[in-house]
One Martini backbone bead per residue (centre of mass of N, CA, C, O) as a GRO file, in nm:
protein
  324
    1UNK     BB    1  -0.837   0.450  -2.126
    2UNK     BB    2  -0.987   0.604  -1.820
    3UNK     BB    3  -0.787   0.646  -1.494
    4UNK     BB    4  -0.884   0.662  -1.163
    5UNK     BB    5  -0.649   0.763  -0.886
    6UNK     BB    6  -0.705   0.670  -0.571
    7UNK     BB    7  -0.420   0.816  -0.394
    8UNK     BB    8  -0.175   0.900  -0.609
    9UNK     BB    9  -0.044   1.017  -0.356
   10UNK     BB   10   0.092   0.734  -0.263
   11UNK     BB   11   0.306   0.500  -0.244
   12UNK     BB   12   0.137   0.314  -0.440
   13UNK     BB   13  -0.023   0.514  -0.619
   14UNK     BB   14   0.245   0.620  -0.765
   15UNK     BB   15   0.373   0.383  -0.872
   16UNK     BB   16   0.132   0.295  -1.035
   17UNK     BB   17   0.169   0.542  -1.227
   18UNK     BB   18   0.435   0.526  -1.295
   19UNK     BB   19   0.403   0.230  -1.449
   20UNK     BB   20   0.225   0.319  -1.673
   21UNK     BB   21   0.490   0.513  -1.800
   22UNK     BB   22   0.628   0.261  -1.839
   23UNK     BB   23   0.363   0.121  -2.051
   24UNK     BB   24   0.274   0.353  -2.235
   25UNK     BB   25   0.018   0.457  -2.126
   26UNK     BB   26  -0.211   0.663  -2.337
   27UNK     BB   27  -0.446   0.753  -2.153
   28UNK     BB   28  -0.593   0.872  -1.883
   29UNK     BB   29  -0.513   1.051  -1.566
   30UNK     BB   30  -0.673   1.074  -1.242
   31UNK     BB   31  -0.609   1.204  -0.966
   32UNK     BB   32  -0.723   1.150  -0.592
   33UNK     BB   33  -0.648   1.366  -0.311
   34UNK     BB   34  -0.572   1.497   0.024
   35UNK     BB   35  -0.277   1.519   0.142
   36UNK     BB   36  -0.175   1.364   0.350
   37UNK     BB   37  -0.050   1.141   0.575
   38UNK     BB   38   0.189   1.005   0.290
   39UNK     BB   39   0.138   1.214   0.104
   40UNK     BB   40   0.290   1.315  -0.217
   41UNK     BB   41   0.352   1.503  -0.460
   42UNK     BB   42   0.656   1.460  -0.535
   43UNK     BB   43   0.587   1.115  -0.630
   44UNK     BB   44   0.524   1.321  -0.966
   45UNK     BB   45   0.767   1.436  -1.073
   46UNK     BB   46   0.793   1.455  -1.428
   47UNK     BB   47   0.557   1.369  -1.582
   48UNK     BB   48   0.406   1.250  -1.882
   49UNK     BB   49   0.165   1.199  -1.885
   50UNK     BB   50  -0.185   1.192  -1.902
   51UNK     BB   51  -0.248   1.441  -1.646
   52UNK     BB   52  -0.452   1.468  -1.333
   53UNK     BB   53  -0.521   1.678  -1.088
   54UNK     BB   54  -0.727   1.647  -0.755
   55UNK     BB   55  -0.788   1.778  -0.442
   56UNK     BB   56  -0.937   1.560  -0.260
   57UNK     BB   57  -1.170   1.439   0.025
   58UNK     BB   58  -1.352   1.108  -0.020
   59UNK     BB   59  -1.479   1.148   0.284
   60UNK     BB   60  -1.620   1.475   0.220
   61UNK     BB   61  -1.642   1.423  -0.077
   62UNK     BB   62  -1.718   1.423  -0.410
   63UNK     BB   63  -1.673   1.313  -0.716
   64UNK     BB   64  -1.638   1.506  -1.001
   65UNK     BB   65  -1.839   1.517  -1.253
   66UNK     BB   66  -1.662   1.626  -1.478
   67UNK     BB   67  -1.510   1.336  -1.477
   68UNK     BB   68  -1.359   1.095  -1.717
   69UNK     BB   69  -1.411   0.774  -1.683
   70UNK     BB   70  -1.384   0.372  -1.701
   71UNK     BB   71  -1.162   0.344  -1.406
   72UNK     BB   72  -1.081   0.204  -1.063
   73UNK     BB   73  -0.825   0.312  -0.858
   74UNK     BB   74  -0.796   0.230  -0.468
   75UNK     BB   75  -0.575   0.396  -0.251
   76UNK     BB   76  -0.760   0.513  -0.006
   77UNK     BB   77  -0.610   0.555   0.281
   78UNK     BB   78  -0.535   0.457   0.587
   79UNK     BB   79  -0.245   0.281   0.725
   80UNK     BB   80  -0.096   0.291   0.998
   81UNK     BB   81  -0.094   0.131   1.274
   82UNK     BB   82   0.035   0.310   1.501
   83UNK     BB   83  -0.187   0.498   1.465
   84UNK     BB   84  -0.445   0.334   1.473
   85UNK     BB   85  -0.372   0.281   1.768
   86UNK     BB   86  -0.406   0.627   1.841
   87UNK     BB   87  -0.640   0.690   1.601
   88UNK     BB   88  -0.906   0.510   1.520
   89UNK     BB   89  -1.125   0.716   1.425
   90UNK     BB   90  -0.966   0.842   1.169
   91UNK     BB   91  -0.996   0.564   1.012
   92UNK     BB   92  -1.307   0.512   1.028
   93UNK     BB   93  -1.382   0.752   0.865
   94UNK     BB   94  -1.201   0.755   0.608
   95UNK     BB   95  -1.209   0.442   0.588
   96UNK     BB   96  -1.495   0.440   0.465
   97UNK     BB   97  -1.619   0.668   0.370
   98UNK     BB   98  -1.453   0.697   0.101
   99UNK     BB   99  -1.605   0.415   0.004
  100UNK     BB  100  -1.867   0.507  -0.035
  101UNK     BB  101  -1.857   0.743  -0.244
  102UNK     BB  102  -1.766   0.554  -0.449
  103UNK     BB  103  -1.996   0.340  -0.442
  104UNK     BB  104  -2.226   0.589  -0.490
  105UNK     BB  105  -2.130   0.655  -0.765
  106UNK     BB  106  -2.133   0.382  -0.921
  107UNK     BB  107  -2.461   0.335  -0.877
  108UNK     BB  108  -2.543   0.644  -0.989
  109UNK     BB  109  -2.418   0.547  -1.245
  110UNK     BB  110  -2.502   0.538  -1.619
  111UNK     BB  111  -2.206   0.387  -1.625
  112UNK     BB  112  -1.950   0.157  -1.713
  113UNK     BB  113  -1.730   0.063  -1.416
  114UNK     BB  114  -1.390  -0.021  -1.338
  115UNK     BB  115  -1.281  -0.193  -1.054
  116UNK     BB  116  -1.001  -0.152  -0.791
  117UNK     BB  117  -0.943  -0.264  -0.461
  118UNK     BB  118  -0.745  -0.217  -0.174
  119UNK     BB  119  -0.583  -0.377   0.018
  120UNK     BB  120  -0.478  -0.664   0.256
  121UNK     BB  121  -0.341  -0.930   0.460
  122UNK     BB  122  -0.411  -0.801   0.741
  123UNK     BB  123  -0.718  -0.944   0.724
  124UNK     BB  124  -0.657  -1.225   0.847
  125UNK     BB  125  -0.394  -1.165   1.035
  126UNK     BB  126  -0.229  -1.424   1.222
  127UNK     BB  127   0.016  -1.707   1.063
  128UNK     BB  128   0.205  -1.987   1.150
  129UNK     BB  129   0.077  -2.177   0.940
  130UNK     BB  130   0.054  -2.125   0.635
  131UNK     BB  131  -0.159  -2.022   0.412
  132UNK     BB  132  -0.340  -1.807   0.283
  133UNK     BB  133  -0.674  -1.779   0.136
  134UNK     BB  134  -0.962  -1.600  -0.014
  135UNK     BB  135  -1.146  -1.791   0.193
  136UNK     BB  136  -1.066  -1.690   0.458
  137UNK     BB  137  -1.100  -1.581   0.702
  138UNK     BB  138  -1.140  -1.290   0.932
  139UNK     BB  139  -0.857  -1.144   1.176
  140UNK     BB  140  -0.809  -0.844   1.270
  141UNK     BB  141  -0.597  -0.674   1.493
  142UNK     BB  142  -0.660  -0.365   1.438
  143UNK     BB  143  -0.783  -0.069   1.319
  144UNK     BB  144  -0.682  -0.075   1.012
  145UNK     BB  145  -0.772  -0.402   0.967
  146UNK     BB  146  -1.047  -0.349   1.006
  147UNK     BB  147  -1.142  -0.143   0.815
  148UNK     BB  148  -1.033  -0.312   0.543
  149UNK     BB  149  -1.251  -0.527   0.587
  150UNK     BB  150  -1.488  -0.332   0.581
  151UNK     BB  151  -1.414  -0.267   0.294
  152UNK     BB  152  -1.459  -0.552   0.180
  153UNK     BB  153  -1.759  -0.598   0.251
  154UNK     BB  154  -1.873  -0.364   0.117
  155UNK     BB  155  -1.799  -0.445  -0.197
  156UNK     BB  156  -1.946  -0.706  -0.177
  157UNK     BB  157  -2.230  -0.556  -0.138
  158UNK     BB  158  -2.233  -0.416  -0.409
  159UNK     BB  159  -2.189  -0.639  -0.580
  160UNK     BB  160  -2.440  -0.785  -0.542
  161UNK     BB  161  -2.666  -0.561  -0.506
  162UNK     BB  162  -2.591  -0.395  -0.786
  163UNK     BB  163  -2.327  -0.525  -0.960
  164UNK     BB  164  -2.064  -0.436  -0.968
  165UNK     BB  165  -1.735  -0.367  -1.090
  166UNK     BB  166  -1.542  -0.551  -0.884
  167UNK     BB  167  -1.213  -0.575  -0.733
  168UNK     BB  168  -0.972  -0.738  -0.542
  169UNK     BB  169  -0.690  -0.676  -0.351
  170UNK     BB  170  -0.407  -0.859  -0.140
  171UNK     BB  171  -0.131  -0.771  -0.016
  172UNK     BB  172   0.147  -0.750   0.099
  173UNK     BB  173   0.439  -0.596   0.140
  174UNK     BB  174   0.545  -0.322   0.095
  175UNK     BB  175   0.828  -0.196  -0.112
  176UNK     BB  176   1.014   0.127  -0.209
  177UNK     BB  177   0.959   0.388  -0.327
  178UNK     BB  178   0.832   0.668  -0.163
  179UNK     BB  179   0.828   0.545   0.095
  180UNK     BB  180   0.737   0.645   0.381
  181UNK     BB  181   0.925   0.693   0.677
  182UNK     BB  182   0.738   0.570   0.907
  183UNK     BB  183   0.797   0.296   0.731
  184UNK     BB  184   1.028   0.074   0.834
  185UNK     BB  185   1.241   0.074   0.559
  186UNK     BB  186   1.296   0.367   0.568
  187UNK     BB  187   1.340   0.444   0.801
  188UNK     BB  188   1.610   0.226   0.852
  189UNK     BB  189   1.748   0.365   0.673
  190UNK     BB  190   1.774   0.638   0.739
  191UNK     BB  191   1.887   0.624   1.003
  192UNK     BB  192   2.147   0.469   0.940
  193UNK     BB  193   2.258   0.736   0.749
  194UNK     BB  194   2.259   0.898   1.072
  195UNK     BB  195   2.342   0.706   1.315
  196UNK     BB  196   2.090   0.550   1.444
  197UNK     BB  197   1.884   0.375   1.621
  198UNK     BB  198   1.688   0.060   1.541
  199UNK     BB  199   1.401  -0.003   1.583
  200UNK     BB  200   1.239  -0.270   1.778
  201UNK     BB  201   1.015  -0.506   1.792
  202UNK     BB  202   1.073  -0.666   2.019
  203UNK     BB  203   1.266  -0.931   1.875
  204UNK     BB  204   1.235  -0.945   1.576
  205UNK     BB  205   1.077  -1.225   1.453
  206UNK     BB  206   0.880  -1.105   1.278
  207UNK     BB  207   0.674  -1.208   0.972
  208UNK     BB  208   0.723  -1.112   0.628
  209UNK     BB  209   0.567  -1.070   0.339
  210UNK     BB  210   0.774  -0.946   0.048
  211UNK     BB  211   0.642  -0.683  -0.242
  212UNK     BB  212   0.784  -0.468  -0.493
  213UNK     BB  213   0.575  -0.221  -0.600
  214UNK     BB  214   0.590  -0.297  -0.898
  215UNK     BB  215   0.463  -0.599  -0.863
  216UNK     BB  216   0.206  -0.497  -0.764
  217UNK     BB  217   0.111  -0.290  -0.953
  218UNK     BB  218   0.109  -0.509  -1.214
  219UNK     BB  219  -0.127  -0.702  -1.063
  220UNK     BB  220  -0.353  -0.474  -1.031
  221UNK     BB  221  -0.339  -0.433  -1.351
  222UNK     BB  222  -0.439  -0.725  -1.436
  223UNK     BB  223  -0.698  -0.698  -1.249
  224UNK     BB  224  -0.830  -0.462  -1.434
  225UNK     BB  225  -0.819  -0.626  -1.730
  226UNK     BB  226  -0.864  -0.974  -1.595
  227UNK     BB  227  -1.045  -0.978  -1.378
  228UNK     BB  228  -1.318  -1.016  -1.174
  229UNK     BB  229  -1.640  -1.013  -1.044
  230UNK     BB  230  -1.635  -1.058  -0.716
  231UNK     BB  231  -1.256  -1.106  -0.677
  232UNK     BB  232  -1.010  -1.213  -0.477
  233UNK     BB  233  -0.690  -1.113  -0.497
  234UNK     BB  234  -0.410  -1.202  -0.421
  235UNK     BB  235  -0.043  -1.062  -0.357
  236UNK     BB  236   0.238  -1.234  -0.292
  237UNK     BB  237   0.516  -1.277  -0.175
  238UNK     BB  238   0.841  -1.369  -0.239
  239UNK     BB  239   0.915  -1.337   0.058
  240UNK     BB  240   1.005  -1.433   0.394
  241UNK     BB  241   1.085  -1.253   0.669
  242UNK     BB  242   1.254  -1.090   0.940
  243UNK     BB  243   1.253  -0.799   1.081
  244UNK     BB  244   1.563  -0.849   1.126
  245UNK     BB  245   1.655  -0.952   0.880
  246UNK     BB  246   1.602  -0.672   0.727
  247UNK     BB  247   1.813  -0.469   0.908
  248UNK     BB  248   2.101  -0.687   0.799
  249UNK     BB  249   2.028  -0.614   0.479
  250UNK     BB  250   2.094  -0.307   0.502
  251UNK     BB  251   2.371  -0.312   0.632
  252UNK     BB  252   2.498  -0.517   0.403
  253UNK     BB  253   2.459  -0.286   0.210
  254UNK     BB  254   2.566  -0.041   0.349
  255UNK     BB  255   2.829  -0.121   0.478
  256UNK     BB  256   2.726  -0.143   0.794
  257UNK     BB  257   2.705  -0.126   1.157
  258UNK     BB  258   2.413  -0.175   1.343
  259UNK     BB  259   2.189  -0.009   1.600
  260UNK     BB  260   1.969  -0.169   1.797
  261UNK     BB  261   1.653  -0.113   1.919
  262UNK     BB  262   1.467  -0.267   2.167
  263UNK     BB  263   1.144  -0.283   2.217
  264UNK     BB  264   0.815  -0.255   2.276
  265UNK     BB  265   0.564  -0.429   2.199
  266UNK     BB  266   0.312  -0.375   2.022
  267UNK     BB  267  -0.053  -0.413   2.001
  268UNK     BB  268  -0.137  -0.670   1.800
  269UNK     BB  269   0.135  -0.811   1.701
  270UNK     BB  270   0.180  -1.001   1.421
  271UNK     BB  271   0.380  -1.289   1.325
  272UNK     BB  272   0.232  -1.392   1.059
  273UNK     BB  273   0.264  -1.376   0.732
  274UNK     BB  274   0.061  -1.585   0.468
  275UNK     BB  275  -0.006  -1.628   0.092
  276UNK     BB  276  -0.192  -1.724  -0.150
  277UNK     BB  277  -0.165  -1.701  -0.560
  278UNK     BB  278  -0.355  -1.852  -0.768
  279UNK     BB  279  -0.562  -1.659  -0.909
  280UNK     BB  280  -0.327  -1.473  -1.000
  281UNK     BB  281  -0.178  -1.700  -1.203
  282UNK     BB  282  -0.446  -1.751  -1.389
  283UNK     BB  283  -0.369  -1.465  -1.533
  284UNK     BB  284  -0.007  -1.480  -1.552
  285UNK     BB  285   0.105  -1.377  -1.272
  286UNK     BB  286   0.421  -1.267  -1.194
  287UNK     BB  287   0.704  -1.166  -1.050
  288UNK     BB  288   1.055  -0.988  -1.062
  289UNK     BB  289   1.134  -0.942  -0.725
  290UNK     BB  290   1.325  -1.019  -0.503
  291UNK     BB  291   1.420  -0.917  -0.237
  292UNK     BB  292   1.744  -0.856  -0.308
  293UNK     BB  293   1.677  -0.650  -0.519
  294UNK     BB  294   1.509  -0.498  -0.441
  295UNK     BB  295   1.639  -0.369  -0.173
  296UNK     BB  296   1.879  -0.296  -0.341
  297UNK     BB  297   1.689  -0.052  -0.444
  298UNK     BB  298   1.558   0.070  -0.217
  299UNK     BB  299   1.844   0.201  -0.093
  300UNK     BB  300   1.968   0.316  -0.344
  301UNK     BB  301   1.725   0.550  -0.355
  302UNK     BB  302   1.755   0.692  -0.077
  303UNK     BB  303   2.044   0.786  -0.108
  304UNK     BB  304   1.966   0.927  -0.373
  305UNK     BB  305   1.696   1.088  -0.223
  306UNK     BB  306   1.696   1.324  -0.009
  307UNK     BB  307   1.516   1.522  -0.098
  308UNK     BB  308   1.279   1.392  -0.040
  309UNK     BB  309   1.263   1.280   0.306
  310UNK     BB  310   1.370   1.516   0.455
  311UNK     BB  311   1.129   1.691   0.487
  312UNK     BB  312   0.931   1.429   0.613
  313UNK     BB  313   1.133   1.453   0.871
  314UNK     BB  314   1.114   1.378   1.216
  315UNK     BB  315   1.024   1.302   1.580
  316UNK     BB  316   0.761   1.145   1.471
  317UNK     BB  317   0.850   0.969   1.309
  318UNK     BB  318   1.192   0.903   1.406
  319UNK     BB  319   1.246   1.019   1.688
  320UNK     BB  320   1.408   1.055   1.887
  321UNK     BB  321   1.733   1.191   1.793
  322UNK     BB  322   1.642   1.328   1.530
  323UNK     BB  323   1.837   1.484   1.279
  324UNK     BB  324   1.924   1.730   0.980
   0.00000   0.00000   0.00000
């Protein structure tokens, strides 16, 4: 099997091809990426795969004729709450955008294409008692979430509309290596290591159900080659965590008492997140790595990577008064 990896270089689609590296897989992998802001070349160096990279912008650019695979797995969004809040139209360009491109390659092709498109649990909203499962409504709560669920519209109109073989996933907040610094987990590292204040949203007392990138990963896969048409799983955090407690579970990694600064709550921002996972379990699929391994895996990557993170911060990642 020969795997398009669209958005290959961003956070979760980078962890996705080290996955396939890691469990031999032996067909060919082709990356492709706008390297826009998350993506990041160097979260694939010194792969050893049979891998091809070509900078495509998928939003405004089609799919080139010349390459071969069988199957496509779809990371390609942008991503940040806090952009998409104050950037809205550019999240509806190109996250619509860049999946219809996608959506009518596989339409117009003569042969049977096998996708899996990424989702997230944000498009269900923000639920204060129990889980969410695959069959709930949809009540996303900012621009970002509102596109991601316009994309599940999309996929399950082509999958009913033309047959295309689409499985959707929706996962929790994943956290792990090579995540852009603008986001929440590795902000926290970051400023941390510099002896900055963590910036909390609110009280933190915001719940988030969270998964380690490579757990994602993993379950991606599982549904790439077990999962069904026109069916999405869930793909549930090991645990529920507060973000204030997320602070201090990395404060006592790294041994240090960090100086957290509450700040003003962002607008639209949801109280707590939770899904179940019984479709993606009907596959056999189990996570392997819980908070507490995973954030100290996670941790203990970023103190030891200063070299990937470095150049990608400034004052506009990580606020005022970062310096380097």
């Amino acid at each position: 099997m020969n795997i398009l990896v669209t958005g290959g270089c961003g956070f979760i689609g980078a962890n996705y091809i080290r996955y396939l590296e890691t469990r031999g897989f032996d067909g060919r992998v082709i990356n492709l990426d706008k390297l826009g802001i998350g993506s990041n070349i160097e979260n694939l160096r010194d792969l050893k795969l049979n891998y091809v990279f070509r900078k495509v912008d998928l939003a405004r650019e089609k799919i080139p004729e010349d390459l071969e695979f069988d199957a496509i797995v779809n990371f390609a969004s942008e991503t940040h709450v806090d952009r998409s809040i104050k950037e809205p139209a550019e999240f509806y360009r190109n996250n619509l955008d860049e999946l219809f491109n996608i959506l009518e390659y596989m339409r117009k092709s003569n042969r049977e294409i096998r996708m899996v498109h990424i989702s997230t649990d944000e498009v269900y909203g923000e639920i204060l008692e129990g889980s969410f499962t695959e069959e709930s409504p949809l009540k996303p709560s900012n621009p970002y979430s509102a596109t991601k669920a316009g994309q599940d519209m999309l996929v399950l109109a082509y999958v009913r509309t033309y047959g295309l073989n689409i499985s959707i996933t929706r996962s929790a907040n994943n956290y792990g290596p090579y995540q852009f610094p603008e986001k929440f987990i590795p902000k926290t590292i970051i400023r941390a290591l510099n002896d900055l204040d963590i910036i909390v949203y609110g009280s933190g007392k915001q719940i988030r159900s969270w998964i380690y990138v490579r757990d994602n990963a993993d379950a991606v896969h599982t549904v790439l080659l077990k999962g069904k048409k026109g069916t999405i799983y869930n793909i549930p955090g090991t645990d529920e965590v507060e973000n204030i407690e997320i602070v201090e579970r990395i404060g006592k990694i790294l041994g240090r008492e960090l100086k957290i600064a509450h700040v003003q709550d962002r607008p639209g921002h949801d109280l707590r997140y939770s899904m179940s996972g019984d479709k993606l379990k009907e596959l056999g699929w189990k996570a392997a790595s819980g908070i507490d391994a995973g954030l100290e895996q996670t941790v203990k990557w970023y103190v030891e990577n200063a070299w990937w993170w470095k150049p990608l911060v400034n004052e506009k990642v990580l606020g005022v008064g970062f310096a380097h």
